[in-house]
N, CA, C and O atoms as CSV, one atom per row, in Angstrom:
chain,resi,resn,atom,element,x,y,z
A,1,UNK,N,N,107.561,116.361,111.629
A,1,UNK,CA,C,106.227,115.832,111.778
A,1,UNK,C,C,105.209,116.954,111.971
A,1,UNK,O,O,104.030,117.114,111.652
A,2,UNK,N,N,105.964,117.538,112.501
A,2,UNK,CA,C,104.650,118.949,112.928
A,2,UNK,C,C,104.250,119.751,111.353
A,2,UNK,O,O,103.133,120.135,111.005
A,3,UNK,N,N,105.096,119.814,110.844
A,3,UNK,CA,C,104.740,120.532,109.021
A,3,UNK,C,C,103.591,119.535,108.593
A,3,UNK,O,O,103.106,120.048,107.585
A,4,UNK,N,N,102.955,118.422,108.853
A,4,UNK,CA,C,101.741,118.095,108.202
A,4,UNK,C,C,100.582,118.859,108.835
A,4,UNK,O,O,99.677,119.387,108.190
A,5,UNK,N,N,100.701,118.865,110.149
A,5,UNK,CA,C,99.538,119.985,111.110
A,5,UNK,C,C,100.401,121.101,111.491
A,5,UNK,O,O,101.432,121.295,112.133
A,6,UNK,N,N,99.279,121.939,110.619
A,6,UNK,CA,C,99.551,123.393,110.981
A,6,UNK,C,C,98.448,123.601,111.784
A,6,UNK,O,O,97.431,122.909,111.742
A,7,UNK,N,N,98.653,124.652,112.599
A,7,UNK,CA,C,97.391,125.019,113.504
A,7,UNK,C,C,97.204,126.650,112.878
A,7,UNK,O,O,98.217,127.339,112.759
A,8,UNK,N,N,95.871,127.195,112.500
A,8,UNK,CA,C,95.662,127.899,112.048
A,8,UNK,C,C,94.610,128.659,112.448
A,8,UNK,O,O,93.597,128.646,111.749
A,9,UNK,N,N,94.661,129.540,113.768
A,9,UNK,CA,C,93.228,130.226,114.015
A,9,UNK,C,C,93.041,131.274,113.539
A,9,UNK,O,O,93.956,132.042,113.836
A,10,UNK,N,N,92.220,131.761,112.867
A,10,UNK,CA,C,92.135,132.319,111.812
A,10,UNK,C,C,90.834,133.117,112.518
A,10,UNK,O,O,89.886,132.395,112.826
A,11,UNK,N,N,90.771,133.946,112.678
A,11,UNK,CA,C,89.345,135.410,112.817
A,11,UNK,C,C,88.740,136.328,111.666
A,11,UNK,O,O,88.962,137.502,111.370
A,12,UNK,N,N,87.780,135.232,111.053
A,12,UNK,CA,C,86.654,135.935,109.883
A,12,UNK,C,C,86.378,137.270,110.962
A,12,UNK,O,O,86.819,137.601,112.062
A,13,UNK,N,N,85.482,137.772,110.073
A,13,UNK,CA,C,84.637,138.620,110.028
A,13,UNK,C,C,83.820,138.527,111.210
A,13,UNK,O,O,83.559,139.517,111.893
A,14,UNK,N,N,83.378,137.284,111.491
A,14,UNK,CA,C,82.336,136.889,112.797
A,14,UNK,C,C,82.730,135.644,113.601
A,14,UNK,O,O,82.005,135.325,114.544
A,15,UNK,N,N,84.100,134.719,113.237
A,15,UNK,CA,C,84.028,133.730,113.755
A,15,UNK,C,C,85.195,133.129,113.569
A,15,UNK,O,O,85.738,133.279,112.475
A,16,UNK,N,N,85.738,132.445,114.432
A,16,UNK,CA,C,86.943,131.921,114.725
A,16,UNK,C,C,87.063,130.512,114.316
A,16,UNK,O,O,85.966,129.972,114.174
A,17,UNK,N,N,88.359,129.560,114.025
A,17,UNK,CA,C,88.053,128.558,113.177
A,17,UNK,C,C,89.712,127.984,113.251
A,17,UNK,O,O,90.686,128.713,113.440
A,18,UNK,N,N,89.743,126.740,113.083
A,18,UNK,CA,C,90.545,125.766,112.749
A,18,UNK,C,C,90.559,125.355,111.823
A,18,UNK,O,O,89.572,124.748,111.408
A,19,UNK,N,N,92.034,125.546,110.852
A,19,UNK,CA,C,92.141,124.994,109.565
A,19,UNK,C,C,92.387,123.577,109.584
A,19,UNK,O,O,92.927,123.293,110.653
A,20,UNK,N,N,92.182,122.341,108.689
A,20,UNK,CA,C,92.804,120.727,108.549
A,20,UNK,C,C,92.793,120.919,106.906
A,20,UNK,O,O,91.930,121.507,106.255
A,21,UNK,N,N,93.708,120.416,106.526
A,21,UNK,CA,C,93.451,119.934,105.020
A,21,UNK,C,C,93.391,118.728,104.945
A,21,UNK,O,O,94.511,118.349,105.290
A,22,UNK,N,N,92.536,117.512,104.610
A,22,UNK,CA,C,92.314,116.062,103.986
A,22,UNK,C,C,92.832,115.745,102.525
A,22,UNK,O,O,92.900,116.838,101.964
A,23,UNK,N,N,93.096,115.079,101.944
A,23,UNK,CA,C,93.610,114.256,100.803
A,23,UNK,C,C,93.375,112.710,100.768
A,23,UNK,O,O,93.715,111.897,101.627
A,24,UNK,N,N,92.553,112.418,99.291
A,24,UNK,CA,C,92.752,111.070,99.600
A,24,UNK,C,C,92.419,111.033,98.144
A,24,UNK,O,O,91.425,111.617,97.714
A,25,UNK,N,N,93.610,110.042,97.019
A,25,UNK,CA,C,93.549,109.881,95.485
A,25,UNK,C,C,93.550,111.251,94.985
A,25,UNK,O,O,94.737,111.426,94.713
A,26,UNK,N,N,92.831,112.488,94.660
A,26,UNK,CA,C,92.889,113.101,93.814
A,26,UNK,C,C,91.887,114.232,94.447
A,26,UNK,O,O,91.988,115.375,94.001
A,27,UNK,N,N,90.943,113.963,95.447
A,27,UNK,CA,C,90.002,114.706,96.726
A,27,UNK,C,C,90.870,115.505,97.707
A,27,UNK,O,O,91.551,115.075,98.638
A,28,UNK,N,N,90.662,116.959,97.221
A,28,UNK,CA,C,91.116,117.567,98.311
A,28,UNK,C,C,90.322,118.712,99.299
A,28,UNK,O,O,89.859,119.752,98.829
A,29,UNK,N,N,90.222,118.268,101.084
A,29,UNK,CA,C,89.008,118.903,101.629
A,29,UNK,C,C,89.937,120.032,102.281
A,29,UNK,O,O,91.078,120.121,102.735
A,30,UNK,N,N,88.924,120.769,102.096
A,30,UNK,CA,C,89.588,121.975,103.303
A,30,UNK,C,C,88.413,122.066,104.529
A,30,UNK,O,O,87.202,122.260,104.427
A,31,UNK,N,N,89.069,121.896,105.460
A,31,UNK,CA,C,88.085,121.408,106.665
A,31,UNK,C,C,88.526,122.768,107.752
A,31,UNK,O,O,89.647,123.142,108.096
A,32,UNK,N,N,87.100,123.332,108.130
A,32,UNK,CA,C,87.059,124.390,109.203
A,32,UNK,C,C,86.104,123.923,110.767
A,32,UNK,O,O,84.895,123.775,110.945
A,33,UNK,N,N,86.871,123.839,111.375
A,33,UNK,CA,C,86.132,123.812,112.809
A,33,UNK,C,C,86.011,124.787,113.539
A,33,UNK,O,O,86.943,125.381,114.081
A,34,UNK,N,N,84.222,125.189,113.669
A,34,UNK,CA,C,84.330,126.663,114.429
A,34,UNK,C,C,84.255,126.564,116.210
A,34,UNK,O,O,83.694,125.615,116.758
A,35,UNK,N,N,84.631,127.212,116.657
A,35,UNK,CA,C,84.596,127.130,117.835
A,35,UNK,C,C,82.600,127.888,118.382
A,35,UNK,O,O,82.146,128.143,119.497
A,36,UNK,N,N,82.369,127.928,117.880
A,36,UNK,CA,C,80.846,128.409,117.960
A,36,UNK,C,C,79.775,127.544,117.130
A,36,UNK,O,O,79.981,127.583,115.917
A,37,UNK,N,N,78.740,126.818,117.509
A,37,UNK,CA,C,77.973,126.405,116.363
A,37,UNK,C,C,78.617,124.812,116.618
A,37,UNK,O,O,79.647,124.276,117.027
A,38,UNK,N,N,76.959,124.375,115.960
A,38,UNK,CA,C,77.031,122.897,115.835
A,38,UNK,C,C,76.560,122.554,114.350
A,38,UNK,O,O,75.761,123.330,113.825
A,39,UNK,N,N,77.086,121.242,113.516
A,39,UNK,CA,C,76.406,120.859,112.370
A,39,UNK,C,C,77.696,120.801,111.420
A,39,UNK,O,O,78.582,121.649,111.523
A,40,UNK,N,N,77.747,119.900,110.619
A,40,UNK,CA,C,78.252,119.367,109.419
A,40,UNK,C,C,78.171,120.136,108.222
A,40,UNK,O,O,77.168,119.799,107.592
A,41,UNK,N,N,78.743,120.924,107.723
A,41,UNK,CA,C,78.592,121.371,106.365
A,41,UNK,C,C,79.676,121.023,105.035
A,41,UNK,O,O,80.866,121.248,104.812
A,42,UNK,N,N,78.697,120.436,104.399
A,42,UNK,CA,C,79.997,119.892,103.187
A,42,UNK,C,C,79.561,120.628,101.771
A,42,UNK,O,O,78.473,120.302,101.297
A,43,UNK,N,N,80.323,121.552,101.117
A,43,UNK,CA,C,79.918,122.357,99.764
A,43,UNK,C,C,78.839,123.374,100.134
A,43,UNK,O,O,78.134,123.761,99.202
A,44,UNK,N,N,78.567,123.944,101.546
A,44,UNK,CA,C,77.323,124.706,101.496
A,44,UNK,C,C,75.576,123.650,101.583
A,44,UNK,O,O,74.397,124.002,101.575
A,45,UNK,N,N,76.309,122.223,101.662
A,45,UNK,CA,C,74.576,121.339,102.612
A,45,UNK,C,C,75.329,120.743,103.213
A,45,UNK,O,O,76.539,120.645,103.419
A,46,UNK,N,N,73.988,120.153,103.602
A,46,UNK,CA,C,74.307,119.139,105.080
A,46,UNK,C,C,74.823,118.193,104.863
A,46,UNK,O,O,74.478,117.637,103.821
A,47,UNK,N,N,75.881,117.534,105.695
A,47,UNK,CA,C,76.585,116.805,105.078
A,47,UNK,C,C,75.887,115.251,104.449
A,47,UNK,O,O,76.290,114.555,103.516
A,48,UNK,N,N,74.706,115.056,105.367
A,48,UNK,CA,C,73.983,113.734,105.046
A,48,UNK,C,C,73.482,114.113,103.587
A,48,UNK,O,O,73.604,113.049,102.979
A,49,UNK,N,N,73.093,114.851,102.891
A,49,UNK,CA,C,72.433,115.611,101.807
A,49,UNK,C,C,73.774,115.237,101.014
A,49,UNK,O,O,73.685,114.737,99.893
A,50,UNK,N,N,74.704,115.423,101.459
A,50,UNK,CA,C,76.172,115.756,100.123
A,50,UNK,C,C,76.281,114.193,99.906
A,50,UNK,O,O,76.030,113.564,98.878
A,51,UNK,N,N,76.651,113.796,100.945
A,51,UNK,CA,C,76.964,111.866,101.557
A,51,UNK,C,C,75.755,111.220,101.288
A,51,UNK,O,O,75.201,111.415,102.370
A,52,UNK,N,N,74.830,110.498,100.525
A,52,UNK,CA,C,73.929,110.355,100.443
A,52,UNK,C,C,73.958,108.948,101.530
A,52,UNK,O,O,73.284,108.969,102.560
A,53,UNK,N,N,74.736,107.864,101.194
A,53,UNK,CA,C,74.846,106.593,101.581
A,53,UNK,C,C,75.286,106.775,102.990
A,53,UNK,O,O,76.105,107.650,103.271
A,54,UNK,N,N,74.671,105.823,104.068
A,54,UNK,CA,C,75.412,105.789,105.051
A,54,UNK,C,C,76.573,105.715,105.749
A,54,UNK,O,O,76.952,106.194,106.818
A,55,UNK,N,N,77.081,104.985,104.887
A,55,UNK,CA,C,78.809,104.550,104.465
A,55,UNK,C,C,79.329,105.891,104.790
A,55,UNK,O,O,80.049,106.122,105.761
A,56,UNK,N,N,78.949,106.715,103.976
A,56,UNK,CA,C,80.239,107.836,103.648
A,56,UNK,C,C,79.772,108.879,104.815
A,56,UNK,O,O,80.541,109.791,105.119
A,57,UNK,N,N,78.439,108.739,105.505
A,57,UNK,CA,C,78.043,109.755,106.493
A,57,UNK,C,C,78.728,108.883,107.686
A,57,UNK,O,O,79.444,109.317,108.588
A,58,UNK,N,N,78.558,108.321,107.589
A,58,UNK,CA,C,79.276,107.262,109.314
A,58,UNK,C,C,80.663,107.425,109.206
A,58,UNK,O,O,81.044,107.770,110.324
A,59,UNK,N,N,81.921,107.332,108.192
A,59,UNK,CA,C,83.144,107.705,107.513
A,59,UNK,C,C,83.543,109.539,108.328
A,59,UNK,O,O,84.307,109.838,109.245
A,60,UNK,N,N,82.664,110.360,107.506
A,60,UNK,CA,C,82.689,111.767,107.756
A,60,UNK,C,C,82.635,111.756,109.293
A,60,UNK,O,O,83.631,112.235,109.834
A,61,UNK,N,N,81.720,111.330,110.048
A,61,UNK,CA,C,81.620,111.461,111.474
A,61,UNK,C,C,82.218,110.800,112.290
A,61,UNK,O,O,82.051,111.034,113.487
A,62,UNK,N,N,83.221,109.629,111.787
A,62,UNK,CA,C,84.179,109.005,112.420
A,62,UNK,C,C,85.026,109.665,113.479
A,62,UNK,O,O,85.032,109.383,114.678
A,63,UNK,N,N,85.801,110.665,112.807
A,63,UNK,CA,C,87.093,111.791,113.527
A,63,UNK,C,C,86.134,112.244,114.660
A,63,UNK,O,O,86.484,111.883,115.784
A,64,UNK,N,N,84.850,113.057,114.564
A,64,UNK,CA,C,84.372,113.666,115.689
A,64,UNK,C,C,83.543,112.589,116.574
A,64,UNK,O,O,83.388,112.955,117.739
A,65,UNK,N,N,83.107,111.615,116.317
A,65,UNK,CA,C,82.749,110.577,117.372
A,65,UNK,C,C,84.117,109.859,117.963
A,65,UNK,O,O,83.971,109.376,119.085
A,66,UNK,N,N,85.213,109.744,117.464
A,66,UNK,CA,C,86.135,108.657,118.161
A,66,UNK,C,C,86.226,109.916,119.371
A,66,UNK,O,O,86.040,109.582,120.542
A,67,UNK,N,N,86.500,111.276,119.061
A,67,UNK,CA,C,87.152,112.343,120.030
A,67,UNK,C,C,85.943,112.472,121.116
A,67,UNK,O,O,86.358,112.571,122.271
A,68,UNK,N,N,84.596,112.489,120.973
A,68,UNK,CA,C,83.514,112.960,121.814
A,68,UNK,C,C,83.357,114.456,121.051
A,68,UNK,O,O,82.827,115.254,121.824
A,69,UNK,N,N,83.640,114.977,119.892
A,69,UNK,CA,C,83.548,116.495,119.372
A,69,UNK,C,C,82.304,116.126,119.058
A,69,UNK,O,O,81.855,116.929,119.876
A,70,UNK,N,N,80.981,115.459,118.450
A,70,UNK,CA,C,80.361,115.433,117.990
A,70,UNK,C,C,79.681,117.211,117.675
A,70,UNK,O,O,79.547,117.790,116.597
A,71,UNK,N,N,79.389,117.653,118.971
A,71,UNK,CA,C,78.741,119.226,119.078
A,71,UNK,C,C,79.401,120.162,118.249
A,71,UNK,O,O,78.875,121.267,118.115
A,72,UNK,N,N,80.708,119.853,117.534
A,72,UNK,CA,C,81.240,121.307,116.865
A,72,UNK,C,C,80.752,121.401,115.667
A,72,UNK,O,O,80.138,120.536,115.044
A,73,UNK,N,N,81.089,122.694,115.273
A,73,UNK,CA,C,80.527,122.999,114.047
A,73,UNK,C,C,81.907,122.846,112.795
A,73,UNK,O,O,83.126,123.007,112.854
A,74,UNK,N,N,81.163,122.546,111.967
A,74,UNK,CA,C,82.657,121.799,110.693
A,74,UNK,C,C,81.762,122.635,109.436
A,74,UNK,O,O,80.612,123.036,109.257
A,75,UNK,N,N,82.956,122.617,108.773
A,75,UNK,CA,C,82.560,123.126,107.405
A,75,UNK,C,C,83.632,122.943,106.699
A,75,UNK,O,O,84.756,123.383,106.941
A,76,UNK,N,N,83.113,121.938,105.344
A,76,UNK,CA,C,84.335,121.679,104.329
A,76,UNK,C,C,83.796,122.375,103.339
A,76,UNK,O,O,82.791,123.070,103.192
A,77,UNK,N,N,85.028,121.902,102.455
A,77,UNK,CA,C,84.948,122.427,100.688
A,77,UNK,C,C,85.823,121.392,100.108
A,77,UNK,O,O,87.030,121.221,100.281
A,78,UNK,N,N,84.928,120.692,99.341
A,78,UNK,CA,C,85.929,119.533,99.090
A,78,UNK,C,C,85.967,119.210,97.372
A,78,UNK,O,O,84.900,119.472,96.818
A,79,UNK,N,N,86.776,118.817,96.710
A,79,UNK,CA,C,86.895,118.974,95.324
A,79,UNK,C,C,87.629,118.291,94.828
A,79,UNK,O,O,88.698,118.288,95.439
A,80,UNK,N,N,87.610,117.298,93.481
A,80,UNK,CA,C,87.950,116.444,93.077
A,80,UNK,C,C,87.488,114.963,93.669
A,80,UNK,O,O,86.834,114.752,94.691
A,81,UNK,N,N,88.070,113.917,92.642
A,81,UNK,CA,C,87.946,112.964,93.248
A,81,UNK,C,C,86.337,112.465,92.638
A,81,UNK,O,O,85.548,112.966,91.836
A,82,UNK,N,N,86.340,111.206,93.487
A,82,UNK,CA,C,84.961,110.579,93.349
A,82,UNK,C,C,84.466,110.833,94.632
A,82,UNK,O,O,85.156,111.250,95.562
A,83,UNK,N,N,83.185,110.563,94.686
A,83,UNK,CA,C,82.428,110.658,96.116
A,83,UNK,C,C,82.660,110.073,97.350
A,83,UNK,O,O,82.370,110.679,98.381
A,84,UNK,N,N,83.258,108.720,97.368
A,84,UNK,CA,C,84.342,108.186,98.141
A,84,UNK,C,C,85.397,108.739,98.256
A,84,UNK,O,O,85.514,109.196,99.393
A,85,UNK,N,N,86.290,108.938,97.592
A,85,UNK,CA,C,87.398,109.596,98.176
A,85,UNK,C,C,87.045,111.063,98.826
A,85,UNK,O,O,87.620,111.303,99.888
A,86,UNK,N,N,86.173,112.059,98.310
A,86,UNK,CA,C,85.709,113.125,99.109
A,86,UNK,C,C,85.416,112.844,100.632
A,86,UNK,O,O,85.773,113.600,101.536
A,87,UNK,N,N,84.758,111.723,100.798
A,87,UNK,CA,C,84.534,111.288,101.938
A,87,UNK,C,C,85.593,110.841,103.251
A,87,UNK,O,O,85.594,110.890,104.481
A,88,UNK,N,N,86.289,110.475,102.373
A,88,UNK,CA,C,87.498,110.199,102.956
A,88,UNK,C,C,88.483,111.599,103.067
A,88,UNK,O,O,89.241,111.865,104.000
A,89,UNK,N,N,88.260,112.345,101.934
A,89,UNK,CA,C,89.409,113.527,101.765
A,89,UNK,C,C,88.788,114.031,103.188
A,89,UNK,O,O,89.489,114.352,104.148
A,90,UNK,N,N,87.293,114.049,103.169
A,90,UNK,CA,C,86.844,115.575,104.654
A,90,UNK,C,C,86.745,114.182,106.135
A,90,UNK,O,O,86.097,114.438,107.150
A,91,UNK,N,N,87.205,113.331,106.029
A,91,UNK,CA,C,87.505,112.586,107.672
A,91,UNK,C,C,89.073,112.844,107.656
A,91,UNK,O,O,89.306,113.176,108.818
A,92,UNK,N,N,89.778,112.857,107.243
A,92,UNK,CA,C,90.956,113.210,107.102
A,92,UNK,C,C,91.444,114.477,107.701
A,92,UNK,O,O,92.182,114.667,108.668
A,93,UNK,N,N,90.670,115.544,106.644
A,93,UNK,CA,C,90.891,116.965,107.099
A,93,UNK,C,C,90.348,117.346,108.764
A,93,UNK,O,O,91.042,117.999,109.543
A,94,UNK,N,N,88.864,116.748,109.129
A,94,UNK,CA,C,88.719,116.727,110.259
A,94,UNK,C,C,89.302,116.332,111.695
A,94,UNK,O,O,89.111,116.809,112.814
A,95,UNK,N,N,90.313,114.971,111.094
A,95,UNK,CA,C,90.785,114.719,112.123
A,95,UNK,C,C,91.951,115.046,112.384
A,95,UNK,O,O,92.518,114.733,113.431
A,96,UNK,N,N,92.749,116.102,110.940
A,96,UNK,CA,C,94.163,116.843,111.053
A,96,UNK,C,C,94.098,117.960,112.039
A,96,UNK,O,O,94.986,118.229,112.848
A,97,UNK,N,N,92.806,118.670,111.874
A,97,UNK,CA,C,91.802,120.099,112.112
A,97,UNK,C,C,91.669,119.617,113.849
A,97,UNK,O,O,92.324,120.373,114.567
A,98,UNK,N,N,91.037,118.652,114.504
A,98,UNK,CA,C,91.058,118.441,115.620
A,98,UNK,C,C,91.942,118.200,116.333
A,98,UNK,O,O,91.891,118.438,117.539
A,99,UNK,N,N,93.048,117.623,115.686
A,99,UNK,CA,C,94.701,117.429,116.053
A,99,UNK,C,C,95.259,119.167,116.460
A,99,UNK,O,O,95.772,119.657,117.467
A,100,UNK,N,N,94.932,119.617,115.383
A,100,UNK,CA,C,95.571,121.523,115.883
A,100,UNK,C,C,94.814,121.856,116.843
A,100,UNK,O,O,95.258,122.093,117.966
A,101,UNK,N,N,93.868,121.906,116.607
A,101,UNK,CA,C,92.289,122.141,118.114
A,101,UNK,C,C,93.225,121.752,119.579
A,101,UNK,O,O,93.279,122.549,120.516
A,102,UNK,N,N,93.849,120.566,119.596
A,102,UNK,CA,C,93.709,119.917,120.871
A,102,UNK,C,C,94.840,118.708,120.575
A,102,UNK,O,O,94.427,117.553,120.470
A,103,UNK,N,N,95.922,118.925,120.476
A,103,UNK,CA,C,97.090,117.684,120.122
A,103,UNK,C,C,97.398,116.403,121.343
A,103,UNK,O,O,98.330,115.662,121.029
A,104,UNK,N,N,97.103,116.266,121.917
A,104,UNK,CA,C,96.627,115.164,123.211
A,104,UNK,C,C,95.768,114.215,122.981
A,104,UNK,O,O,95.935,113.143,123.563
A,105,UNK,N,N,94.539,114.405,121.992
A,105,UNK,CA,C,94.320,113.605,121.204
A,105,UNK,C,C,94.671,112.885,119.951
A,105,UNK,O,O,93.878,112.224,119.281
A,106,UNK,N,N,96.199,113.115,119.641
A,106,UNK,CA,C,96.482,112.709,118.615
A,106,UNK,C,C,96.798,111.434,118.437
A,106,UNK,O,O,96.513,110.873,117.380
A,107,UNK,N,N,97.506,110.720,119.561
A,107,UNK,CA,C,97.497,109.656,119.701
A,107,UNK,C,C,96.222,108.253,119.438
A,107,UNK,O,O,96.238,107.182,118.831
A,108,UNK,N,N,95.165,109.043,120.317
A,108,UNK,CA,C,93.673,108.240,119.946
A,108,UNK,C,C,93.331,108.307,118.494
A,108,UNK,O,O,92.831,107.323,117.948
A,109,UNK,N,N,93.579,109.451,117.810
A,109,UNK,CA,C,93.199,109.714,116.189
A,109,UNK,C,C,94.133,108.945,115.629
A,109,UNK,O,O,93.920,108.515,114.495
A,110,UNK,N,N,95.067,108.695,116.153
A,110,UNK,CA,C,95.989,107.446,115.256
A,110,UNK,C,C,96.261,106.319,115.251
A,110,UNK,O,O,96.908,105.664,114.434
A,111,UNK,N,N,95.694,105.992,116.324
A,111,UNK,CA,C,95.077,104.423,116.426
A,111,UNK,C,C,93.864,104.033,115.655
A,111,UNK,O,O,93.762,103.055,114.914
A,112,UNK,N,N,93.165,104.723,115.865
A,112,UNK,CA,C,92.473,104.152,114.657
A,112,UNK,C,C,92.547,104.900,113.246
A,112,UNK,O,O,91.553,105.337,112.666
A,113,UNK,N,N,93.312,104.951,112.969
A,113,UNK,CA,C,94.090,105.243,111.704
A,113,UNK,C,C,93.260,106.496,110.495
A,113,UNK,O,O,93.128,106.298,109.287
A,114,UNK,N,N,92.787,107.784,111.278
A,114,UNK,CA,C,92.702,108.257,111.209
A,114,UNK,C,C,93.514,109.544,110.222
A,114,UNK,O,O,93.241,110.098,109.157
A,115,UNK,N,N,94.460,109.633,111.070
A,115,UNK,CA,C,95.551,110.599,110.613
A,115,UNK,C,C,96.440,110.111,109.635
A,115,UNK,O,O,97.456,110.787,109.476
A,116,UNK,N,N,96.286,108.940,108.828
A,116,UNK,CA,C,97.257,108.748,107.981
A,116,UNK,C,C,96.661,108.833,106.659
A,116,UNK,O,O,95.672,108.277,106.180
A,117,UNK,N,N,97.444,109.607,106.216
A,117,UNK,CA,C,96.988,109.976,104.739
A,117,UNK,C,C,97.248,108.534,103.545
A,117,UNK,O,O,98.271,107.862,103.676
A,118,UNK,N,N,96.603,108.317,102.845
A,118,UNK,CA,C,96.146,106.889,101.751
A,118,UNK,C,C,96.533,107.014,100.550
A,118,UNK,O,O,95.839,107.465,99.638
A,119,UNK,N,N,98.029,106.501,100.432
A,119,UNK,CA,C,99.225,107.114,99.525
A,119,UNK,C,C,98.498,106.452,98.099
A,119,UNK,O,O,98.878,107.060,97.099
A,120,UNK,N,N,97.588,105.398,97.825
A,120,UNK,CA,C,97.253,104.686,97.056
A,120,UNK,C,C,96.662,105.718,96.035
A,120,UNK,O,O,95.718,106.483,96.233
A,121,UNK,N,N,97.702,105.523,94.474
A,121,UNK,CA,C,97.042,106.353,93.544
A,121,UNK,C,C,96.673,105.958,92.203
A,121,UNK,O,O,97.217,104.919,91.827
A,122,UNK,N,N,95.954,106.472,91.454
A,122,UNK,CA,C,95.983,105.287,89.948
A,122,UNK,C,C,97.219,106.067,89.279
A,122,UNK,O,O,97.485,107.268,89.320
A,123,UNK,N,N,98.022,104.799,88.526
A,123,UNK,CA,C,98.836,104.800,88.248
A,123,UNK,C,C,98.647,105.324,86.811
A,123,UNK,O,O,97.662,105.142,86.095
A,124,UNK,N,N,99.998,106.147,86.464
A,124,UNK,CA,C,99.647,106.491,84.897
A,124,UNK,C,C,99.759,106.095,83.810
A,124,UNK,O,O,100.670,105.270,83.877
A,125,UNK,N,N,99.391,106.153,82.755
A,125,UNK,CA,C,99.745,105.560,81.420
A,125,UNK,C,C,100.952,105.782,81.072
A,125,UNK,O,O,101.544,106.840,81.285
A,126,UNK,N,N,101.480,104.665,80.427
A,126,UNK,CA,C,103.052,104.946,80.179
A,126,UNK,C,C,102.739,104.591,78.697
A,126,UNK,O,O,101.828,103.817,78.403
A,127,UNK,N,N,103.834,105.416,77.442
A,127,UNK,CA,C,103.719,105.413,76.259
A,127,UNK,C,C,104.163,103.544,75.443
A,127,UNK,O,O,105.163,102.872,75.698
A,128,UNK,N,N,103.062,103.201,74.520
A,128,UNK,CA,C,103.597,101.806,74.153
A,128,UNK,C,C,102.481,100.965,74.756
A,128,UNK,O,O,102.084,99.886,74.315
A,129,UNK,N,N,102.154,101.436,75.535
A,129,UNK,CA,C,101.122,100.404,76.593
A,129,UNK,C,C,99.898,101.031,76.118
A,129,UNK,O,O,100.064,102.143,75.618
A,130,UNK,N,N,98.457,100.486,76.163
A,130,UNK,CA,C,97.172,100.369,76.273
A,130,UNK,C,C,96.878,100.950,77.046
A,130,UNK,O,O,96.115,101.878,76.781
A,131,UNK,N,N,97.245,100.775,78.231
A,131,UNK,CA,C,96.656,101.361,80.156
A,131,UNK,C,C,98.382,101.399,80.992
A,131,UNK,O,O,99.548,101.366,80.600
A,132,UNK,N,N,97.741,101.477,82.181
A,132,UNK,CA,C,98.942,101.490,82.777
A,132,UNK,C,C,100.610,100.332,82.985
A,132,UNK,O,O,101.792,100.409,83.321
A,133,UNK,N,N,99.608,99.386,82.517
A,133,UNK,CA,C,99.922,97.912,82.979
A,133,UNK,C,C,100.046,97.043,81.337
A,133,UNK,O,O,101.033,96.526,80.813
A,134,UNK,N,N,98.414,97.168,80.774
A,134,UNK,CA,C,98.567,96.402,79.837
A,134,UNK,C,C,99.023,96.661,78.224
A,134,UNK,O,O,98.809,97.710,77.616
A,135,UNK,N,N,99.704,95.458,77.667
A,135,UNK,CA,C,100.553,95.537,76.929
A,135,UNK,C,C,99.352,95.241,75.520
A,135,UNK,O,O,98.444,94.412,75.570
A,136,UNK,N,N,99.657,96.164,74.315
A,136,UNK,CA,C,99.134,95.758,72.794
A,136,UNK,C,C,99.172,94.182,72.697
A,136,UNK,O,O,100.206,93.758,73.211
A,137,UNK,N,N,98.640,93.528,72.368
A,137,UNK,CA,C,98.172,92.071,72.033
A,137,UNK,C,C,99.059,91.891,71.353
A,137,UNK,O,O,99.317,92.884,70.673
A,138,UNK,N,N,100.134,90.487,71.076
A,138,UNK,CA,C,100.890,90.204,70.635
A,138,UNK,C,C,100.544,89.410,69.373
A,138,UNK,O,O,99.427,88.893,69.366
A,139,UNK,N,N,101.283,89.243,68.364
A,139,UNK,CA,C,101.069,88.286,66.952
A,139,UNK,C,C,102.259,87.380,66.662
A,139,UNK,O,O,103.175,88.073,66.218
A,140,UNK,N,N,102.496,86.469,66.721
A,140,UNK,CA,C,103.831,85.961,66.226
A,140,UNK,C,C,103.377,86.110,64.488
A,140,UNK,O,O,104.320,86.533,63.818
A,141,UNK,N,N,102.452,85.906,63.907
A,141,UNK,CA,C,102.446,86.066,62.078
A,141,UNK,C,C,101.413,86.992,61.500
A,141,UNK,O,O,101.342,87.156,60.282
């Protein structure tokens, strides 16, 4: 169980940091929590700027409001996917990332179902078939 959270403190150049990786469909975030600094950064903006809809900004800030982290400073990089699943890929990574931070909260992050990664994927085309599922239209003459 411990190989999904790695804890990773890592010392840039100026600043210390917690690795999480998120996944969700085909979105994958790499999520940094600095121990210095407050504010949301998703791709280099703010995350409300990246997240346009409320939905996906209330989603992103889920992990650090259930914990009380609100004050830390986060910074993703997130890629692939649709804009929903990004959203989902960086609450994910955040709340793997706060799990290494501080594992005593892991329990609370998994009640509300946080920490479980969303195995749900589109399925692929198989040869003979149209789509994944549907079959060429049939003729009896």
């Amino acid at each position: 169980m411990n190989n999904m959270v790695t804890q990773k403190k890592i010392k840039t150049a100026t600043e210390l940091y917690t690795e999480g990786i998120g996944r969700r469909k085909t979105a994958i975030a790499r999520v940094r929590i600095f121990e210095k600094g407050t504010g949301i950064m998703v791709n280099n903006k703010e995350y409300h700027e990246y997240f346009k809809r409320d939905a996906l900004t209330r989603m992103v800030k889920e992990a650090l409001e259930a914990t009380k982290d609100a004050d830390k400073k986060v910074s993703a990089h997130v890629s692939g996917g649709g804009i929903h699943a990004q959203a989902q890929a960086v609450s994910h990574g955040i709340a793997r990332a706060l799990v290494a931070l501080n594992p005593e909260i892991r329990k609370e992050l998994r009640s509300k179902n946080l920490l479980t990664r969303d195995p749900r994927m589109k399925e692929r085309r198989k040869f003979g078939l149209k789509k994944a599922r549907k079959s060429p239209q049939w003729s009896k003459r």
